[in-house]
C-alpha positions as CSV (number, residue, x, y, z in Angstrom):
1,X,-18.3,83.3,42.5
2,X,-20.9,84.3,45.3
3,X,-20.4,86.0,48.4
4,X,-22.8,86.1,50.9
5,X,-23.7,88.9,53.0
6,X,-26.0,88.6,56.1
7,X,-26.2,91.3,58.5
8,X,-27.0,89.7,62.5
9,X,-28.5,90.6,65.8
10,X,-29.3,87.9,67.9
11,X,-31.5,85.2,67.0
12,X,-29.0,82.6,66.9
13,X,-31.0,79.8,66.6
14,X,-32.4,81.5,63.6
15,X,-29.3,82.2,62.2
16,X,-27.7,78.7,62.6
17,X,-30.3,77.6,60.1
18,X,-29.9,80.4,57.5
19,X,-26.2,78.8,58.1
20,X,-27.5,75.4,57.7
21,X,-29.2,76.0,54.3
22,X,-26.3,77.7,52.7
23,X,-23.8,74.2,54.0
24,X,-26.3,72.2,51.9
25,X,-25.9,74.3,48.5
26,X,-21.9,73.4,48.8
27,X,-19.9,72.1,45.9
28,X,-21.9,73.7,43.4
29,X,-19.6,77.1,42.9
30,X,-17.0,78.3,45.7
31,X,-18.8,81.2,47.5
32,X,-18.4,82.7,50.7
33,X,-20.9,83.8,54.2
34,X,-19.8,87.0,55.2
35,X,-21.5,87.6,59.0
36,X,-21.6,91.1,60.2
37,X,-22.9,91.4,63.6
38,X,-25.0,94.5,64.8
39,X,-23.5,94.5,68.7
40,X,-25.2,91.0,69.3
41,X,-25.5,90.7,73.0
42,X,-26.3,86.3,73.0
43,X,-22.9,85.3,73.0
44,X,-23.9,82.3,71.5
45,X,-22.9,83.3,68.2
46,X,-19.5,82.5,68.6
47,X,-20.7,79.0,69.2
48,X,-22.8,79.0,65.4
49,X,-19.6,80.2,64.0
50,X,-17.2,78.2,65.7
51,X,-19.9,75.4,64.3
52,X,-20.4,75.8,60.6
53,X,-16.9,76.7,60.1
54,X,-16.7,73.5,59.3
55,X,-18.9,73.6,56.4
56,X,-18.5,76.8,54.7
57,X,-16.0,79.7,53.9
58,X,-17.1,81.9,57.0
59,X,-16.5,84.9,58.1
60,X,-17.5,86.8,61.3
61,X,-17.1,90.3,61.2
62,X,-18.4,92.4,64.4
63,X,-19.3,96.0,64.2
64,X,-17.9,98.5,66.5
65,X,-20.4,100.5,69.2
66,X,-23.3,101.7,67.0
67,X,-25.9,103.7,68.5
68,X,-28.9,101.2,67.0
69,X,-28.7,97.4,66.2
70,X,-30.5,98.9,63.1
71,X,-27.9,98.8,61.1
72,X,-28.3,96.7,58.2
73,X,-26.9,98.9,55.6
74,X,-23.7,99.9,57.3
75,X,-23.6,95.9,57.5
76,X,-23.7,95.0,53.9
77,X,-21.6,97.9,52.8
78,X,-19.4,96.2,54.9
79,X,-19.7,93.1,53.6
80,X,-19.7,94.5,50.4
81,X,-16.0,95.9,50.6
82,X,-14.4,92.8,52.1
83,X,-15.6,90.5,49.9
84,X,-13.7,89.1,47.1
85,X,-16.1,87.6,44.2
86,X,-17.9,89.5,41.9
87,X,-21.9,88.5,42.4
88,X,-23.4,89.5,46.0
89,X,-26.0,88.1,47.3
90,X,-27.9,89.4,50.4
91,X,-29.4,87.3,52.5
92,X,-31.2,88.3,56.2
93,X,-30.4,86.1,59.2
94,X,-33.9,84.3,59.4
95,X,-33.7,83.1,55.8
96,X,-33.2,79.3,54.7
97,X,-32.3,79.3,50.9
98,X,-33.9,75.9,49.7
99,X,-31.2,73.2,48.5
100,X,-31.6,73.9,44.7
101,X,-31.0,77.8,45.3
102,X,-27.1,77.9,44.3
103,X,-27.3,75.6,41.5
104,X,-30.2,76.9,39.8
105,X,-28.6,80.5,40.3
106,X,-25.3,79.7,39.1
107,X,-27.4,78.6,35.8
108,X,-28.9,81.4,35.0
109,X,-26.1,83.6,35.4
110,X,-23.5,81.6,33.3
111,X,-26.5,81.3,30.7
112,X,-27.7,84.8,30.7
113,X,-27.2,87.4,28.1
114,X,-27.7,90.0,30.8
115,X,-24.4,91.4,31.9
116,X,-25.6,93.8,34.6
117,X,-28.9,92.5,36.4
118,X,-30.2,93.2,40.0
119,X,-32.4,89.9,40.8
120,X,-34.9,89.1,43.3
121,X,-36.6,86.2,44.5
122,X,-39.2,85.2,46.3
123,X,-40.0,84.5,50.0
124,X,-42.1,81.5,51.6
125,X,-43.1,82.4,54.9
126,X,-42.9,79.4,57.4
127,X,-43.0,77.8,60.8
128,X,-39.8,76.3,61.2
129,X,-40.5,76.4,65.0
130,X,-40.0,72.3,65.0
131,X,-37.2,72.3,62.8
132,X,-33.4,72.5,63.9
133,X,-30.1,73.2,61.9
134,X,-29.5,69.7,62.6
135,X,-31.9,68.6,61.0
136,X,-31.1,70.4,57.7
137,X,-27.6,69.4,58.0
138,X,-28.9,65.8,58.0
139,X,-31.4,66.5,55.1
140,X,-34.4,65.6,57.1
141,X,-36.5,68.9,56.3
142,X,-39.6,68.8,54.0
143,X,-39.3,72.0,52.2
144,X,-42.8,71.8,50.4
145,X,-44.9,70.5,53.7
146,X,-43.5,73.3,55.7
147,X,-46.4,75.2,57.7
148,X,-47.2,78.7,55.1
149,X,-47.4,81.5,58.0
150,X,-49.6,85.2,57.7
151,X,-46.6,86.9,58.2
152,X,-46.5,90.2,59.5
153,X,-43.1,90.7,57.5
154,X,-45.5,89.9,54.5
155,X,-48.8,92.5,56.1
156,X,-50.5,89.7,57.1
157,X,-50.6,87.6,53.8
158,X,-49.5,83.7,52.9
159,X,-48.5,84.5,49.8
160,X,-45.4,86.6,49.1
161,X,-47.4,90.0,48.2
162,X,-45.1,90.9,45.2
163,X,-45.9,87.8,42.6
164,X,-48.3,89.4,41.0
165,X,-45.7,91.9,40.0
166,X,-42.3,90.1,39.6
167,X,-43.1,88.2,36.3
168,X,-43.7,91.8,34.7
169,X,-40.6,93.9,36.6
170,X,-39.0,95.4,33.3
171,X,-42.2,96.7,32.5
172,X,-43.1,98.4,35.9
173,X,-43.2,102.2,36.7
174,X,-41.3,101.7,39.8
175,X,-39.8,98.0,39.6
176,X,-37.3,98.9,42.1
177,X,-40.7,98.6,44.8
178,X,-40.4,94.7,44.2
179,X,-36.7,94.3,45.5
180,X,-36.0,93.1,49.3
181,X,-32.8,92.4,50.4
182,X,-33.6,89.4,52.4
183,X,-32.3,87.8,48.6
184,X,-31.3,90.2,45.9
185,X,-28.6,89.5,43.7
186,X,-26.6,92.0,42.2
187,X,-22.6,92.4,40.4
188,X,-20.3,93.6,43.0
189,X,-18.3,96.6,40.8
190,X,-21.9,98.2,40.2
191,X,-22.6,98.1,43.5
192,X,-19.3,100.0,43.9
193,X,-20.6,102.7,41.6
194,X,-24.1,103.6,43.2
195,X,-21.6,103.6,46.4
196,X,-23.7,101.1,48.3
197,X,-26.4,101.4,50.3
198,X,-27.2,104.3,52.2
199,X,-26.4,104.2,55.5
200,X,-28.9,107.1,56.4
201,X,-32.3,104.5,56.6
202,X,-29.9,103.2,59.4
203,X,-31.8,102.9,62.5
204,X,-35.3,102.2,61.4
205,X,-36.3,99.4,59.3
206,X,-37.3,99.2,55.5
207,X,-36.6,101.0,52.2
208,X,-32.9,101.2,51.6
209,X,-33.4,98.0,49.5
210,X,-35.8,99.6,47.6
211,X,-33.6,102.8,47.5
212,X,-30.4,101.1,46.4
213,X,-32.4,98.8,44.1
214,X,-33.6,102.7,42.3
215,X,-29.7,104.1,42.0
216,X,-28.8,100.6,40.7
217,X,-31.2,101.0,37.6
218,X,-31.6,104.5,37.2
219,X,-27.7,104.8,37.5
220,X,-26.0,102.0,36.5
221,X,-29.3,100.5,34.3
222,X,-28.6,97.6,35.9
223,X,-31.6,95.1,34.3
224,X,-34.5,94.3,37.1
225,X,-34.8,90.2,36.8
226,X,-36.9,88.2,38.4
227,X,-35.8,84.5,38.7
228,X,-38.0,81.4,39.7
229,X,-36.3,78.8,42.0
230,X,-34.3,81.0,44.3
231,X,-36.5,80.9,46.5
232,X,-35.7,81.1,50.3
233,X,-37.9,80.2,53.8
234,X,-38.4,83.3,55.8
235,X,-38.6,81.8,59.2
236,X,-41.4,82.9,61.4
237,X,-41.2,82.2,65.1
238,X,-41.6,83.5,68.3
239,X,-38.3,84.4,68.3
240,X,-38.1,86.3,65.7
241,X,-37.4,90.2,66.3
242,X,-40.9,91.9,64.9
243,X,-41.4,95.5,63.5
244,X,-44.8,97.2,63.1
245,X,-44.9,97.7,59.6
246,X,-48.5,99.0,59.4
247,X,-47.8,102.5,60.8
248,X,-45.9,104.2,57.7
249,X,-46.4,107.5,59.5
250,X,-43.9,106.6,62.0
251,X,-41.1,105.4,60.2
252,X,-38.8,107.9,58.9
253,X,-37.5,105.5,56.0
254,X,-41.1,105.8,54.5
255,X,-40.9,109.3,54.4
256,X,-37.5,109.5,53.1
257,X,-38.4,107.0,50.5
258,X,-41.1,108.9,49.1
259,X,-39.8,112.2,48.7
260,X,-36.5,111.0,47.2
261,X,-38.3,109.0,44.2
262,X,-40.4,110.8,42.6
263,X,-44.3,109.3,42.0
264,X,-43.3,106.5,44.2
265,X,-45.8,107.6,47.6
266,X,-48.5,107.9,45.0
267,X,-48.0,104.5,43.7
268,X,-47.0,102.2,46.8
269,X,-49.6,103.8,48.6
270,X,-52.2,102.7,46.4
271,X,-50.9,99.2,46.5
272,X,-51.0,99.0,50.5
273,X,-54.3,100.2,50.6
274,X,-55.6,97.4,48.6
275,X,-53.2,95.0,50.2
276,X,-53.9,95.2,53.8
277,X,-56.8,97.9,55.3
278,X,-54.5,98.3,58.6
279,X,-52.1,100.0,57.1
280,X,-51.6,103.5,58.5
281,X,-50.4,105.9,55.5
């Protein structure tokens, strides 16, 4: 019914428990983890895949030379043409979906009148520095008394910065701001019709989420849903690979994003300013 797509570079130990939480949402539907590695150079992802084999439909898929390990929508257009059900779900390599996730998804979708959403859900920044994939293999992981982190992945705040938004998407001027592909949902065959993701916000981060969230609406009127209960654990660590986020004047992505939808630069830029004075527009 699902398949997952998580583009990877490095970070295994990260990685192992993004694979750990999806081995605990098994038996609800059949879905499968589609890995697509960006030139990984810790060869110790052949050991995480030789290792949750085991426990999930996996598959390992390694892209050829690229110029930048960058690459994240090459990765889940990828993904997107080998795999065989008709729901997607992106997922990024540092995110634990919670043990609920599949079955309160499969709900709403069987029950929904909606045949064409693109859903989001939210993110809980947390330390999971102490935790192992062992240990959510053997269920002994706390979801709810996990550290809450200032993530920099979230300009500095606890809370995920998009609730105040999410409960009103349909209503939005620009709901496709509110969708991150760290976990968006969305029906395979339109996902086939917008042609993917564009592979041109390759090699710099951010945006082409919110890009192929805005040819998925606009095109396709695919329905913007939020849905409670999907919720996955961005893991914060030291390990984790870090982006400055704050300096929008350097990332190309930002740039591209705002002249190719129009009235967006005038409206997110309002919203970072009163999210986070740091940030360099």
């Amino acid at each position: 019914m699902f398949s997952f797509v998580i583009p990877c570079h490095n970070n295994i130990e990260l990685l192992k428990k993004t694979l750990a939480g999806l081995s605990m949402n098994t038996g609800v539907v059949p879905f499968e983890v589609i890995l697509v590695d960006n030139n990984s150079f810790d060869e110790d992802i052949d050991k995480a895949y030789t290792k949750y084999i085991d426990f999930l439909d996996l598959y390992l898929l390694r892209q050829p030379k690229l110029p930048h390990p960058m690459a994240v929508s090459r990765a889940r257009n990828l993904g997107l043409r080998l795999s065989r059900y008709d729901w997607i779900v992106n997922l990024d390599s540092d995110c634990v979906i919670t043990p609920s996730y599949l079955k309160r998804l499969t709900e709403w979708v069987q029950n929904s009148h909606h045949e064409n959403p693109i859903i989001v859900g939210l993110r809980r920044f947390v330390d999971m520095n102490n935790i192992t994939d062992n240990d959510i293999l053997a269920d002994k992981v706390s979801y709810d008394a996990l550290p809450l982190v200032a993530s920099e992945a979230n300009y500095s705040q606890i809370v995920d910065r998009r609730v105040p938004y999410l409960d009103k998407l349909q209503d939005l001027e620009h709901p496709w701001a509110y969708f991150h592909s760290c976990n968006l949902i969305y029906r395979k065959d339109s996902a086939n019709a917008v042609g993917g993701f564009d592979e041109i916000f390759d090699g710099c981060w951010g945006y082409e989420d919110i890009d192929f969230a805005h040819r998925m609406i606009t095109q396709t009127n695919a329905l913007p849903c939020y849905l409670p209960g999907i919720e996955c654990l961005h893991q914060d660590s030291e390990s984790s690979s870090t982006q400055n986020r704050f300096d929008k004047n350097s990332n190309p992505n930002w740039q591209l994003i705002a002249e190719r939808i129009p009235g967006y630069l005038d409206y997110k830029s309002k919203e970072y300013l009163n999210l986070n004075s740091k940030i360099q527009l």
